[in-house]
TORTI-82384 format. One record per atom (N, C-alpha, C, O, CB): atom name; chain; x, y, z; residue number from 1; residue in three letters. Coordinates in nm, 4 decimals, padded with zeros to 6 digits. Each point is the difference from the previous one (the first is absolute). Glycine has a CB too. Layout:
MIDREN atom kette     east    north       up  nr rest
MIDREN   CA     A        X        Y        Z NUM  ALA
...
% end
This chain:
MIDREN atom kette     east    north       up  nr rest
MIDREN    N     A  02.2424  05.4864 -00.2489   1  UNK
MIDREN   CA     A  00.0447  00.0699  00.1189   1  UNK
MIDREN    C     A -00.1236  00.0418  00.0801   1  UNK
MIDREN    O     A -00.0841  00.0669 -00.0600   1  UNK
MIDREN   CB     A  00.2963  00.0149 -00.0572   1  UNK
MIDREN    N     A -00.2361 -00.1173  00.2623   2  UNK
MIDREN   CA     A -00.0671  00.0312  00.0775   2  UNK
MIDREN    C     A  00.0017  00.1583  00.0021   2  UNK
MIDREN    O     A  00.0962  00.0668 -00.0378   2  UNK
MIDREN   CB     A -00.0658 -00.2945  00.1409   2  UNK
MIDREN    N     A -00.1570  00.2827 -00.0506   3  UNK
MIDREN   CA     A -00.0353  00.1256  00.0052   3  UNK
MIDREN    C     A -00.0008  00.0034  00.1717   3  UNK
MIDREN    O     A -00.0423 -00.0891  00.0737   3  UNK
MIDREN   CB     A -00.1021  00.1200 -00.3351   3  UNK
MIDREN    N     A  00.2118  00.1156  00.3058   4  UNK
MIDREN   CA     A -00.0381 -00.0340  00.1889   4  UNK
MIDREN    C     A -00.1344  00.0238  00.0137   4  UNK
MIDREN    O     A -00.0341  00.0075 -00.1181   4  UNK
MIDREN   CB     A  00.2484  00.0815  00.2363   4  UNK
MIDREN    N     A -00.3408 -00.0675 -00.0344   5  UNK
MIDREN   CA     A -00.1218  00.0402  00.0420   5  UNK
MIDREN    C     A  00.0203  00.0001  00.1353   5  UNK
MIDREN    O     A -00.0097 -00.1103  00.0539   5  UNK
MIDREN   CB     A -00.1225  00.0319 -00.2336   5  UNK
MIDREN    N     A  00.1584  00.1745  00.2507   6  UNK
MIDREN   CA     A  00.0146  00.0664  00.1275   6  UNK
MIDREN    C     A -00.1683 -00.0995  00.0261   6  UNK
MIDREN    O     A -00.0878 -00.0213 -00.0836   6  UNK
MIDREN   CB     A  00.2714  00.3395  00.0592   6  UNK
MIDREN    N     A -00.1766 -00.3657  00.1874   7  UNK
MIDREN   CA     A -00.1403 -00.0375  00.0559   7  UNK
MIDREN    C     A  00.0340  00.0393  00.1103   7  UNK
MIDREN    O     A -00.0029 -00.0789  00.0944   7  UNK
MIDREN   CB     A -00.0921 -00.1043 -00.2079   7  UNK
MIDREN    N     A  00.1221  00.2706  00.1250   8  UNK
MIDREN   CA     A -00.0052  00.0517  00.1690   8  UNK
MIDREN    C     A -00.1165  00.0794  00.0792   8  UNK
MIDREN    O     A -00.0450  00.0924 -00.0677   8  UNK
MIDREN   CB     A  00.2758 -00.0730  00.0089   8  UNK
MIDREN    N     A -00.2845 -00.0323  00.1740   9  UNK
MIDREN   CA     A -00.1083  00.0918 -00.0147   9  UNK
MIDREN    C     A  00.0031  00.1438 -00.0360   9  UNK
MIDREN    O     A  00.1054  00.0632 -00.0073   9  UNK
MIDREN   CB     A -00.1648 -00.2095  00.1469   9  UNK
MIDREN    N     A -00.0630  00.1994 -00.1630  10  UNK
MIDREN   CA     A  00.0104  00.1626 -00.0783  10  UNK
MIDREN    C     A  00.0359 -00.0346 -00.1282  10  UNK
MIDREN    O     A  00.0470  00.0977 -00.0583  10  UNK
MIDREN   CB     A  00.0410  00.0567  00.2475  10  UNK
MIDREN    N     A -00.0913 -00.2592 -00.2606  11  UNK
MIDREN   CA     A  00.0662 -00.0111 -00.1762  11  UNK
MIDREN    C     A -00.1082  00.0123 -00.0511  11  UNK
MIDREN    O     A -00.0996 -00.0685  00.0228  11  UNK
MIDREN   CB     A  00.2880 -00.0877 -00.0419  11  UNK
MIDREN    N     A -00.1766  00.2547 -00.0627  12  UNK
MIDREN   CA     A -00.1174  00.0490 -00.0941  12  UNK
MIDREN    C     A -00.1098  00.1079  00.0610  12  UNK
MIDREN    O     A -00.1066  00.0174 -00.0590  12  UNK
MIDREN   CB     A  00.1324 -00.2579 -00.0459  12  UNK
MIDREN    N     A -00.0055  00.2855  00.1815  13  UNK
MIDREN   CA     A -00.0767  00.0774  00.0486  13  UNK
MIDREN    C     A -00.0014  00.1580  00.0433  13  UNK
MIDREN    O     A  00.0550  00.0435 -00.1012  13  UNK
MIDREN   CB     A -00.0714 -00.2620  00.1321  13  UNK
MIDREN    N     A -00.0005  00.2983  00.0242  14  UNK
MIDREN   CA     A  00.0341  00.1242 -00.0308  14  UNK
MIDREN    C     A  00.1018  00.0532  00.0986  14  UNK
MIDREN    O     A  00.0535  00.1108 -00.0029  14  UNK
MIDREN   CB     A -00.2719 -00.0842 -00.1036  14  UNK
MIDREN    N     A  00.2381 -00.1342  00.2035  15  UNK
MIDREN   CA     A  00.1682  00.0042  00.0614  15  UNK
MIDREN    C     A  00.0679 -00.0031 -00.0741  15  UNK
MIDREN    O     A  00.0854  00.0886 -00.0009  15  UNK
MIDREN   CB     A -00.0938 -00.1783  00.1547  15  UNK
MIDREN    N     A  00.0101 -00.0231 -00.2681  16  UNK
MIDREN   CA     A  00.1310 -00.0357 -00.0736  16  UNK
MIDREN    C     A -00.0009  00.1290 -00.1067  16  UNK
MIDREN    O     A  00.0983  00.0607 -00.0425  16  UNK
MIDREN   CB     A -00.1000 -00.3615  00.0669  16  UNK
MIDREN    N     A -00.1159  00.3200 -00.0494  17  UNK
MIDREN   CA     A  00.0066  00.1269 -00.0978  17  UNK
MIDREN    C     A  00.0070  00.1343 -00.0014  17  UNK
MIDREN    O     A -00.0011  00.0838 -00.0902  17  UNK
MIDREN   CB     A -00.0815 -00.2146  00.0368  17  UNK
MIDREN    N     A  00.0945  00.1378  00.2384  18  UNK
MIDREN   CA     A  00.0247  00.1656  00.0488  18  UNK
MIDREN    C     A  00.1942 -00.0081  00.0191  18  UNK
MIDREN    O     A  00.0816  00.0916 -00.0103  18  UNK
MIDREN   CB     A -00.3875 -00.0375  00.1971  18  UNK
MIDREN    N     A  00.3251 -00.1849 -00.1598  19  UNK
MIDREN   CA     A  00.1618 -00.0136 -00.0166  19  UNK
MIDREN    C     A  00.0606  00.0155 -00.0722  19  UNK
MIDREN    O     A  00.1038  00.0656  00.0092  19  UNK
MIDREN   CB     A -00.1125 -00.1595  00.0732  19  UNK
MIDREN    N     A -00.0576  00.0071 -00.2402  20  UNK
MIDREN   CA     A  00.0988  00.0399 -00.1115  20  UNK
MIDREN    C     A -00.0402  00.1450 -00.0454  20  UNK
MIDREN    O     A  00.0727  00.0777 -00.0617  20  UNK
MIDREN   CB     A -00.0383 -00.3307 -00.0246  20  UNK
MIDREN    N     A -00.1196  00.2678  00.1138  21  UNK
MIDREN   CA     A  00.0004  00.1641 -00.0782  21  UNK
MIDREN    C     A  00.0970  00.0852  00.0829  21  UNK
MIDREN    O     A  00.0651  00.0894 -00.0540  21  UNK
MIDREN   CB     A -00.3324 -00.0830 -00.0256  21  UNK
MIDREN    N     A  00.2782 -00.0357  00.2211  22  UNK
MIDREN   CA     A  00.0625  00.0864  00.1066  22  UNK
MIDREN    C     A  00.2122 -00.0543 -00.0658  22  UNK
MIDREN    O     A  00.1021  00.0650  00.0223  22  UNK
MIDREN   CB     A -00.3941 -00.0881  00.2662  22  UNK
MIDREN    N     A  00.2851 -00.0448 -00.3275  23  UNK
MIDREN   CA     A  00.1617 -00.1049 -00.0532  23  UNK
MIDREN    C     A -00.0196  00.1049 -00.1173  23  UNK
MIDREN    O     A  00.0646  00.1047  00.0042  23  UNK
MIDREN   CB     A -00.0468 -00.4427  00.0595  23  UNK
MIDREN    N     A -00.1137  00.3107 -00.1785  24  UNK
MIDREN   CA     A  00.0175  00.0846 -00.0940  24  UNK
MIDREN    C     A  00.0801  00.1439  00.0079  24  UNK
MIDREN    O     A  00.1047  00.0428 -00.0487  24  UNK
MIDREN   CB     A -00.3009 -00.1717  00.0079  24  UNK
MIDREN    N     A  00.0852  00.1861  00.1340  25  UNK
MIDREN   CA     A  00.0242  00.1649 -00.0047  25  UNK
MIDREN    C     A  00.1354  00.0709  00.0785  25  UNK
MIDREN    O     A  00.0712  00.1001 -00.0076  25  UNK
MIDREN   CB     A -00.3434 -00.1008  00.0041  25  UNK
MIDREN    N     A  00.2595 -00.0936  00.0646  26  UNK
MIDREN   CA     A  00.1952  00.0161  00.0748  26  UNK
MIDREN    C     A  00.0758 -00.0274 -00.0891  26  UNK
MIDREN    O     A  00.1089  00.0569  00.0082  26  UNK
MIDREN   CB     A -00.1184 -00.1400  00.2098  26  UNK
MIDREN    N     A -00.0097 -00.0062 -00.3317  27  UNK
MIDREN   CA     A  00.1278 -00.0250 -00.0896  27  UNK
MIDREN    C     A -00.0161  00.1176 -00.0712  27  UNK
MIDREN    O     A  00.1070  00.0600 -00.0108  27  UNK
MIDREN   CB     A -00.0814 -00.3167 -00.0156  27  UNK
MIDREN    N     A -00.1240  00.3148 -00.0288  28  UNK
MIDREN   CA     A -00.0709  00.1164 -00.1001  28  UNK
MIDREN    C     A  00.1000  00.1669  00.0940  28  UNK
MIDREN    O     A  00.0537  00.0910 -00.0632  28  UNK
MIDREN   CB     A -00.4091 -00.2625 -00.0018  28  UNK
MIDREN    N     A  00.3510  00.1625  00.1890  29  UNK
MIDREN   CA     A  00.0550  00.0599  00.0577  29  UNK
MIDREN    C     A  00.1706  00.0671  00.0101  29  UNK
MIDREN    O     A  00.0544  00.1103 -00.0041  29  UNK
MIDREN   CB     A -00.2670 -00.2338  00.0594  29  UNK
MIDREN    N     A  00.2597 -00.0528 -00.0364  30  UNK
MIDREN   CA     A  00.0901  00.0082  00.0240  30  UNK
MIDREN    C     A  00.0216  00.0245 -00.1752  30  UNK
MIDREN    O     A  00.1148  00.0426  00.0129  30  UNK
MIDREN   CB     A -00.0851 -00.1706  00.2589  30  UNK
MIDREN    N     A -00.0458  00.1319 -00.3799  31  UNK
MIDREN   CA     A  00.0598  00.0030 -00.0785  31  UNK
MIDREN    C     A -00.0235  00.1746 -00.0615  31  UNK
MIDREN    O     A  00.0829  00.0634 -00.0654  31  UNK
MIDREN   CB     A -00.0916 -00.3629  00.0543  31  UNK
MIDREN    N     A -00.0847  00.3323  00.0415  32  UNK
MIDREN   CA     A -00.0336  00.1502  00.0276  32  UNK
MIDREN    C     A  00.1499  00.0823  00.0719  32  UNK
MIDREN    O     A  00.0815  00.0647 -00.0657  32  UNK
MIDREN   CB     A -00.3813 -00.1443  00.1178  32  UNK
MIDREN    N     A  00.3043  00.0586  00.0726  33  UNK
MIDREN   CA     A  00.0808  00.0045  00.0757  33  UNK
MIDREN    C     A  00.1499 -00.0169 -00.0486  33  UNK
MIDREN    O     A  00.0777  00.0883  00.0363  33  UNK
MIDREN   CB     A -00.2690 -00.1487  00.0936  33  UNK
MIDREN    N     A  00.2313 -00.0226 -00.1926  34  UNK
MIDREN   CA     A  00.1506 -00.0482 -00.0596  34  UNK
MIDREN    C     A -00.0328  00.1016 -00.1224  34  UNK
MIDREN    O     A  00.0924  00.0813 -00.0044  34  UNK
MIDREN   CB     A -00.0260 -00.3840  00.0791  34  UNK
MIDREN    N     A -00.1583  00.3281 -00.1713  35  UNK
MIDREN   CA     A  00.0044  00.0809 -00.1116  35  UNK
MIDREN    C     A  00.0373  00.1937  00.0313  35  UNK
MIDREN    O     A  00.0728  00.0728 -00.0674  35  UNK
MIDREN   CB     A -00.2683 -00.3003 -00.0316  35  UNK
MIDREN    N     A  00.1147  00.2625  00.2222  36  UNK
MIDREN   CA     A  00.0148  00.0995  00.0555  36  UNK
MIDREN    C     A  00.1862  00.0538  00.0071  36  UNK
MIDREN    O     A  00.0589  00.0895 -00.0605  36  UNK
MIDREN   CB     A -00.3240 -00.1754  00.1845  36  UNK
MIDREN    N     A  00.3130 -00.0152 -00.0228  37  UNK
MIDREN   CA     A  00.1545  00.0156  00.0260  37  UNK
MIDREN    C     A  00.0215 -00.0376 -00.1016  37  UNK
MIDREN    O     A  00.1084  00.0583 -00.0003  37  UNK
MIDREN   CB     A -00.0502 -00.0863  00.2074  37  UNK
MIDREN    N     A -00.0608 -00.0358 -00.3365  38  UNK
MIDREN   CA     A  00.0958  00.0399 -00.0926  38  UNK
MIDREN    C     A  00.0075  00.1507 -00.0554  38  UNK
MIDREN    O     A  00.0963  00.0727 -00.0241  38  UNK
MIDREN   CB     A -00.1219 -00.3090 -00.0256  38  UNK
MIDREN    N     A -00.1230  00.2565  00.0382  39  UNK
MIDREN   CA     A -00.0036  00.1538 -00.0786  39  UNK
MIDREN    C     A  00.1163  00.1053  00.0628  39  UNK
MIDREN    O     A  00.0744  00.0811 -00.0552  39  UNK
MIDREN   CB     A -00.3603 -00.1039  00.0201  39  UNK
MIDREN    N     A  00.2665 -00.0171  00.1797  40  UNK
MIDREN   CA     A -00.0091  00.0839  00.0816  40  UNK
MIDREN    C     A  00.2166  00.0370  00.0240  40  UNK
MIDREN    O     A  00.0669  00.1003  00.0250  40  UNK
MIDREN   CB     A -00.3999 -00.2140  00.0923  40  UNK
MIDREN    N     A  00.3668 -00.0447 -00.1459  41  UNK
MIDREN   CA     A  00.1210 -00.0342 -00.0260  41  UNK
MIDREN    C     A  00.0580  00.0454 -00.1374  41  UNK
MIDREN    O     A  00.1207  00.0217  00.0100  41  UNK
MIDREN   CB     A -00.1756 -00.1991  00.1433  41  UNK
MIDREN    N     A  00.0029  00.1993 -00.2849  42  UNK
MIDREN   CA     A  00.0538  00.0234 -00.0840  42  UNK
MIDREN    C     A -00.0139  00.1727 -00.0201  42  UNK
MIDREN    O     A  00.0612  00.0717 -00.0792  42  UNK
MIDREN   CB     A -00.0911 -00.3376  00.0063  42  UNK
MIDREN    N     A -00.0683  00.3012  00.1696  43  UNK
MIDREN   CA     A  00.0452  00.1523 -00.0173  43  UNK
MIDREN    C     A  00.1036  00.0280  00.1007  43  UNK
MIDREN    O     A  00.0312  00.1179 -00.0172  43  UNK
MIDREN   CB     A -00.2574 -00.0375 -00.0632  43  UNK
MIDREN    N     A  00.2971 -00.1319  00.1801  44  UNK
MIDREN   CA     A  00.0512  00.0252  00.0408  44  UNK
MIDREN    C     A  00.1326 -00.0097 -00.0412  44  UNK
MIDREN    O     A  00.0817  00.0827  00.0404  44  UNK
MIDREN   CB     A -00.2533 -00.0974  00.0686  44  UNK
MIDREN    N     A  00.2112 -00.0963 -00.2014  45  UNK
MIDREN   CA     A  00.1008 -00.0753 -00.0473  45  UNK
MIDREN    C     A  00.0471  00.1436 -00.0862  45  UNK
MIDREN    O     A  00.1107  00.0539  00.0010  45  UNK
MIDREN   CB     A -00.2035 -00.3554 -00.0001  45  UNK
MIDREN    N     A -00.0348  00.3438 -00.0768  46  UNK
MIDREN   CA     A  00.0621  00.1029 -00.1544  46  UNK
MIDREN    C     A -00.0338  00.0984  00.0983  46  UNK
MIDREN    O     A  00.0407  00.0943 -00.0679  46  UNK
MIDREN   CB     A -00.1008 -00.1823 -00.2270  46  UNK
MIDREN    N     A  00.0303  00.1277  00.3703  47  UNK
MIDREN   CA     A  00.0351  00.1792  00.1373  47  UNK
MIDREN    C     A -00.1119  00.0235 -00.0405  47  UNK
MIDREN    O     A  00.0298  00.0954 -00.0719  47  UNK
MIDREN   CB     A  00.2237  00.0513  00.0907  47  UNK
MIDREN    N     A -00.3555 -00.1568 -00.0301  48  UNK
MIDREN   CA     A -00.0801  00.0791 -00.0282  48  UNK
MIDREN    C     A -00.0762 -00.0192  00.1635  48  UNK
MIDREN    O     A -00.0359 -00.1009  00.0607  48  UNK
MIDREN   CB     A  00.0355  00.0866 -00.3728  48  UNK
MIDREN    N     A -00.0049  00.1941  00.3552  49  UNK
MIDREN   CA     A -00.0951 -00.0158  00.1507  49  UNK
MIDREN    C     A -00.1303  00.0057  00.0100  49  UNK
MIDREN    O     A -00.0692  00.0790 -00.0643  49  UNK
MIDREN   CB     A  00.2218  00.0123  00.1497  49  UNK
MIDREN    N     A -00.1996 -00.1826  00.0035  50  UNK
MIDREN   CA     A -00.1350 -00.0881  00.0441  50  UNK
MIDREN    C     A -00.0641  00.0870  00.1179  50  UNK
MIDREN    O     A  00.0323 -00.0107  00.1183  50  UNK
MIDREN   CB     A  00.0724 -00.2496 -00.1737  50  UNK
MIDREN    N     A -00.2120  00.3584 -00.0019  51  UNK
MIDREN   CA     A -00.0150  00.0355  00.1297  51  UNK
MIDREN    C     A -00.0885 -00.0788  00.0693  51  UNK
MIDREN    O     A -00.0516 -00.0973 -00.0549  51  UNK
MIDREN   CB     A  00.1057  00.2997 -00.0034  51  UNK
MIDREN    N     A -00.0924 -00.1549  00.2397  52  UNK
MIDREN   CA     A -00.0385 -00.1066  00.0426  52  UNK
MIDREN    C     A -00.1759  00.0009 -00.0563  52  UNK
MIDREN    O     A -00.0546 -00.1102 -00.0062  52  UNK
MIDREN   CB     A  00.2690  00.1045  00.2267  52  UNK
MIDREN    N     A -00.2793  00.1051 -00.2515  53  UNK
MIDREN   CA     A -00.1463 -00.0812 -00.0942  53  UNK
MIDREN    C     A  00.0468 -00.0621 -00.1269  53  UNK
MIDREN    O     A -00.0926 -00.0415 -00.0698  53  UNK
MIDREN   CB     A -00.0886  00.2248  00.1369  53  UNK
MIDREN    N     A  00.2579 -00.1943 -00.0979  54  UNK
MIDREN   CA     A  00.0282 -00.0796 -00.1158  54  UNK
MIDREN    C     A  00.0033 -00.1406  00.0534  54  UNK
MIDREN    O     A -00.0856 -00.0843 -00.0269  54  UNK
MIDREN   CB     A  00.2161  00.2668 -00.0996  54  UNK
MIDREN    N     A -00.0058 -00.2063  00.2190  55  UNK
MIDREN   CA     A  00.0610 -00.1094  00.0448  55  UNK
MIDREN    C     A -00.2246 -00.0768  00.0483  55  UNK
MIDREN    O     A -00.0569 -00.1025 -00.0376  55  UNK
MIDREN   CB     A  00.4483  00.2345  00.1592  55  UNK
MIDREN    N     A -00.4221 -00.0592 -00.0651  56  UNK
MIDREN   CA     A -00.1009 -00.0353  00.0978  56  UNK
MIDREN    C     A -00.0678 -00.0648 -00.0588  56  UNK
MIDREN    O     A -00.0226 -00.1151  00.0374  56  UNK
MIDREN   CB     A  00.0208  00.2681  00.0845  56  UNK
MIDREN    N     A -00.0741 -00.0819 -00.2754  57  UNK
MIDREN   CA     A -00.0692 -00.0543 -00.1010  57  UNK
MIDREN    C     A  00.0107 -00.1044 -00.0608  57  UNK
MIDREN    O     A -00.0936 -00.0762 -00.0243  57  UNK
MIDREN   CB     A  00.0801  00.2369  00.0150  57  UNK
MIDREN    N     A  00.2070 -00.1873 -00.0439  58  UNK
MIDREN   CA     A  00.0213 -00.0945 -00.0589  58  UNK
MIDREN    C     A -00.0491 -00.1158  00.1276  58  UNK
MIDREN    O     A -00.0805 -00.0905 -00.0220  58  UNK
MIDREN   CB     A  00.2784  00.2142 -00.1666  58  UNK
MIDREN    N     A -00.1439 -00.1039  00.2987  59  UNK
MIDREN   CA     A  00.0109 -00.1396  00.0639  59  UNK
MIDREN    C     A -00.1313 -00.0561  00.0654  59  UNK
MIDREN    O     A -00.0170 -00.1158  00.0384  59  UNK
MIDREN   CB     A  00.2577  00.1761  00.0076  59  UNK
MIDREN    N     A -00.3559  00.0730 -00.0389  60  UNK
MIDREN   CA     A -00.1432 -00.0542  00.0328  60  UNK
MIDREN    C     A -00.1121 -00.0672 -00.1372  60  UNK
MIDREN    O     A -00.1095 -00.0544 -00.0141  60  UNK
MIDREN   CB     A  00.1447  00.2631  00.2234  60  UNK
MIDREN    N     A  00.0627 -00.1674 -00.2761  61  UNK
MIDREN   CA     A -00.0826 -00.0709 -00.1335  61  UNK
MIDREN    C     A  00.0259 -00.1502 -00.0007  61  UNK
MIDREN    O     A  00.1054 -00.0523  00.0361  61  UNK
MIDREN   CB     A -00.0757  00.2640 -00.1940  61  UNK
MIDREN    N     A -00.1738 -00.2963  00.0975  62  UNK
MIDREN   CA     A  00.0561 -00.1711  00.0436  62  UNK
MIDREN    C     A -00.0540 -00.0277 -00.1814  62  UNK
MIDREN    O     A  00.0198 -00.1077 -00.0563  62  UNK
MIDREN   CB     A -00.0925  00.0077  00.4234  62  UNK
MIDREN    N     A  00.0044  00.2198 -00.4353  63  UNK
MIDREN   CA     A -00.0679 -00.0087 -00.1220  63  UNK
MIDREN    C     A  00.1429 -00.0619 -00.1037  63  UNK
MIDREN    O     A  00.0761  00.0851 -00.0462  63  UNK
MIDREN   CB     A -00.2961  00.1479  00.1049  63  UNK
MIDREN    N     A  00.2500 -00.4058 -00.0925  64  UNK
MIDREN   CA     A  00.1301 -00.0151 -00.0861  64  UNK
MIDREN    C     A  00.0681  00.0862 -00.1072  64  UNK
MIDREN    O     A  00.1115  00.0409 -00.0323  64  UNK
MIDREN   CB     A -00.1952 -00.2293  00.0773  64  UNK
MIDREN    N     A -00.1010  00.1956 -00.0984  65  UNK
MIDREN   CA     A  00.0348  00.0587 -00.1956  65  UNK
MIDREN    C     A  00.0590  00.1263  00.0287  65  UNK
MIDREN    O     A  00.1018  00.0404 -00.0562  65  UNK
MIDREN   CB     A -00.3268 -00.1286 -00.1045  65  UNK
MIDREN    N     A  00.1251  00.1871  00.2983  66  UNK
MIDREN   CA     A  00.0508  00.1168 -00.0265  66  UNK
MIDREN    C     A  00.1499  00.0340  00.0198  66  UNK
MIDREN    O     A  00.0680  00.0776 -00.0670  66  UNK
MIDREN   CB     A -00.2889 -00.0347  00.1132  66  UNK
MIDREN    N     A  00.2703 -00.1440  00.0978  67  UNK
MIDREN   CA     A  00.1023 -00.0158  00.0254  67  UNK
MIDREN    C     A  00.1317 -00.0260 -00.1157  67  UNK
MIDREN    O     A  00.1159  00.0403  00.0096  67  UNK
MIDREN   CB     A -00.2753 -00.0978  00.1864  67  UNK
MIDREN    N     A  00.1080 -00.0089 -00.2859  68  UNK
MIDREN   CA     A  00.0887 -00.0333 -00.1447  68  UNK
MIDREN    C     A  00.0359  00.1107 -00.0627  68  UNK
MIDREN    O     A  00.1106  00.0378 -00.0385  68  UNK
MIDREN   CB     A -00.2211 -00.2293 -00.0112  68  UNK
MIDREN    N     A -00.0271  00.2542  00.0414  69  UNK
MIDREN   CA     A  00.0167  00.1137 -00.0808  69  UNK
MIDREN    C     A  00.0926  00.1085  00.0220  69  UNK
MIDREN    O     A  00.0522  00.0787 -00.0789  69  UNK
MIDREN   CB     A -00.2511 -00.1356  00.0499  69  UNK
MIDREN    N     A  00.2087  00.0413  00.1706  70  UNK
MIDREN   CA     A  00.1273  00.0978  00.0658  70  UNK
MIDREN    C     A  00.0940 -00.0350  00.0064  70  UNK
MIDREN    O     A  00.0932  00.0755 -00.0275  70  UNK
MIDREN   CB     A -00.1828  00.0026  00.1346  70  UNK
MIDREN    N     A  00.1156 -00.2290 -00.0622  71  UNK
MIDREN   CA     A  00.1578 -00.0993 -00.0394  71  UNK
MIDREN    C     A  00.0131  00.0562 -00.0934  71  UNK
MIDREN    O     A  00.0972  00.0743  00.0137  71  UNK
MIDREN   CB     A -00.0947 -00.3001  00.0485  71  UNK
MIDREN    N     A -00.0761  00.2420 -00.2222  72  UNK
MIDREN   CA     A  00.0935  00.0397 -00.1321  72  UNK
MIDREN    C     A  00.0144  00.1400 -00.0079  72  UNK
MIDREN    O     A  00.0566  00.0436 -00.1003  72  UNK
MIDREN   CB     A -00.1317 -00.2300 -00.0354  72  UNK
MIDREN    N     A  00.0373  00.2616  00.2169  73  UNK
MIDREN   CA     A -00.0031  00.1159  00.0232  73  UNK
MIDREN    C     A  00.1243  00.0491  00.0398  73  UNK
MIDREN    O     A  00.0609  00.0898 -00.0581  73  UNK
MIDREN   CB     A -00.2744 -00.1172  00.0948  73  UNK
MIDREN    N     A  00.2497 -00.0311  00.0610  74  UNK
MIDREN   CA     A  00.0720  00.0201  00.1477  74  UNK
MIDREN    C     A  00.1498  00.0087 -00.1143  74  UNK
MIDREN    O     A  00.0834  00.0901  00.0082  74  UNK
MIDREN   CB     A -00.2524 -00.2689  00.2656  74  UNK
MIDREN    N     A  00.1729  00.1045 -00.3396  75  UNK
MIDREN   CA     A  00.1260 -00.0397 -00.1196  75  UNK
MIDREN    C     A  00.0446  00.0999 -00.0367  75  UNK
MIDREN    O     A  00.1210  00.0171 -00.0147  75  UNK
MIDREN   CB     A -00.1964 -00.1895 -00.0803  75  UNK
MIDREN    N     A -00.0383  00.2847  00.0658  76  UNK
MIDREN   CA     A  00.0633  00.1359 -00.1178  76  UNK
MIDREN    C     A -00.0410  00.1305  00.0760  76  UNK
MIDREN    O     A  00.0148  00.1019 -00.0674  76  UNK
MIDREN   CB     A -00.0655 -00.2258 -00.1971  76  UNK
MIDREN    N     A  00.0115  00.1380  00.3669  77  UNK
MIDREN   CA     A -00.1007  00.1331  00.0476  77  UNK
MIDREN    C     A  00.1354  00.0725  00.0366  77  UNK
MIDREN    O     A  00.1051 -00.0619  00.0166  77  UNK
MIDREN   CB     A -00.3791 -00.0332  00.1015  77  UNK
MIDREN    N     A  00.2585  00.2660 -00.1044  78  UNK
MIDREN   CA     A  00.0929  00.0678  00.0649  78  UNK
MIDREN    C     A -00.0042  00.0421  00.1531  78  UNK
MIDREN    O     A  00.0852  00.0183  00.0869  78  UNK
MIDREN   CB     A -00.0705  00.0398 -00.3103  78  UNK
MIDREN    N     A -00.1691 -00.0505  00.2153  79  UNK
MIDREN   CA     A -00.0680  00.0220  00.1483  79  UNK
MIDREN    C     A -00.0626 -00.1399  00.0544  79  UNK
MIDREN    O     A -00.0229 -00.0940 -00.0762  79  UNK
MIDREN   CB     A -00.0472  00.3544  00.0131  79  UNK
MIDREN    N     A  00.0547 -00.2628  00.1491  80  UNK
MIDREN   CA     A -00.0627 -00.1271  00.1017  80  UNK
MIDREN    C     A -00.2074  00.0497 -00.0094  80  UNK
MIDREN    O     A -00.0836 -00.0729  00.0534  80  UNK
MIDREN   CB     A  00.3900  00.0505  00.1906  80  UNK
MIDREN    N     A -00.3387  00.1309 -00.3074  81  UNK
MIDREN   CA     A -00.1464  00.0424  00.0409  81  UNK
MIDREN    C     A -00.0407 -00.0354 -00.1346  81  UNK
MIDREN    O     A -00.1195 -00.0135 -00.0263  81  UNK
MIDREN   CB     A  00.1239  00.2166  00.2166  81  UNK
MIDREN    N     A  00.1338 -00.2274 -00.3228  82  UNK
MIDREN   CA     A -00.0863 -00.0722 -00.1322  82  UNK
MIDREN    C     A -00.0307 -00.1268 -00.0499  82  UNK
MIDREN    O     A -00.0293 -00.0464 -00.1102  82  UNK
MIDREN   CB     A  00.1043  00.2022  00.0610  82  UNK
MIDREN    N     A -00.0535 -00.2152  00.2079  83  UNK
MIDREN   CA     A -00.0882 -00.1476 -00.0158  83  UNK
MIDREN    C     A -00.1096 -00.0271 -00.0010  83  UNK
MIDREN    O     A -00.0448 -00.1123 -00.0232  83  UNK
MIDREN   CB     A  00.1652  00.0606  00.0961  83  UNK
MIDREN    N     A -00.1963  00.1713 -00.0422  84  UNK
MIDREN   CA     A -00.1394 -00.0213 -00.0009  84  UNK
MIDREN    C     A -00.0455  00.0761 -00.1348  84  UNK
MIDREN    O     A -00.1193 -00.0146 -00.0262  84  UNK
MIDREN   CB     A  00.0930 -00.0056  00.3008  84  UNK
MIDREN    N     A  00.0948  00.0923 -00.3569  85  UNK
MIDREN   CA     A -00.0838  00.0524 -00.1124  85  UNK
MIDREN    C     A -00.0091 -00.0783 -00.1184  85  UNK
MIDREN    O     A  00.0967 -00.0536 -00.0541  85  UNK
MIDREN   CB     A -00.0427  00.2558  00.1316  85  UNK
MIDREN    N     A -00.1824 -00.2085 -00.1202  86  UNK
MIDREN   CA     A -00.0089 -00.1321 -00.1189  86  UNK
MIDREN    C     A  00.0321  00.0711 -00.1195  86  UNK
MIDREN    O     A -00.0245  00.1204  00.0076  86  UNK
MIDREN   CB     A -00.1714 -00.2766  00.0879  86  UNK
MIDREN    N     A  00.2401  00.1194 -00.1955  87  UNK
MIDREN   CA     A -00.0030 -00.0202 -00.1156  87  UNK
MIDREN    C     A  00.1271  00.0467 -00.0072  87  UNK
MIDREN    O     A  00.0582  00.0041 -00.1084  87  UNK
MIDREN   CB     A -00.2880 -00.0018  00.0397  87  UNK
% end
């Protein structure tokens, strides 16, 4: 099976490589972004109220892991402010 090799001009060079990093970090984003509204959705689902620095935090954060860490959070907390306390 043939492999493609893009030959277009700018291939290989730091056009092509300010693009994919720029493709990268939008996907890195958007998935930041979709993780946020879930949290943000499952406290809402079980009532628990979001105030708005809460809401703000969750959704300016783009960091995944930490973001995870609050998805499993978001599952059992009573308050919306004990997504951020570790352990």
């Amino acid at each position: 099976m043939a492999t493609y090799t893009p030959n277009f001009p700018g291939s290989k060079t730091i056009v092509e490589e300010s693009w994919l990093e720029g493709r990268a970090k939008g996907q890195t984003e958007g998935k930041a972004e979709g993780k946020a509204e879930d949290i943000l959705r499952i406290l809402e689902v079980r009532g628990v109220e979001i105030p708005d620095s809460v809401r703000e935090r969750v959704i300016e954060c783009t960091d995944l892991d930490v973001l995870g860490a609050w998805f499993d959070r978001s599952l059992s907390v009573a308050h919306a402010e004990e997504l951020f306390v570790e352990g």
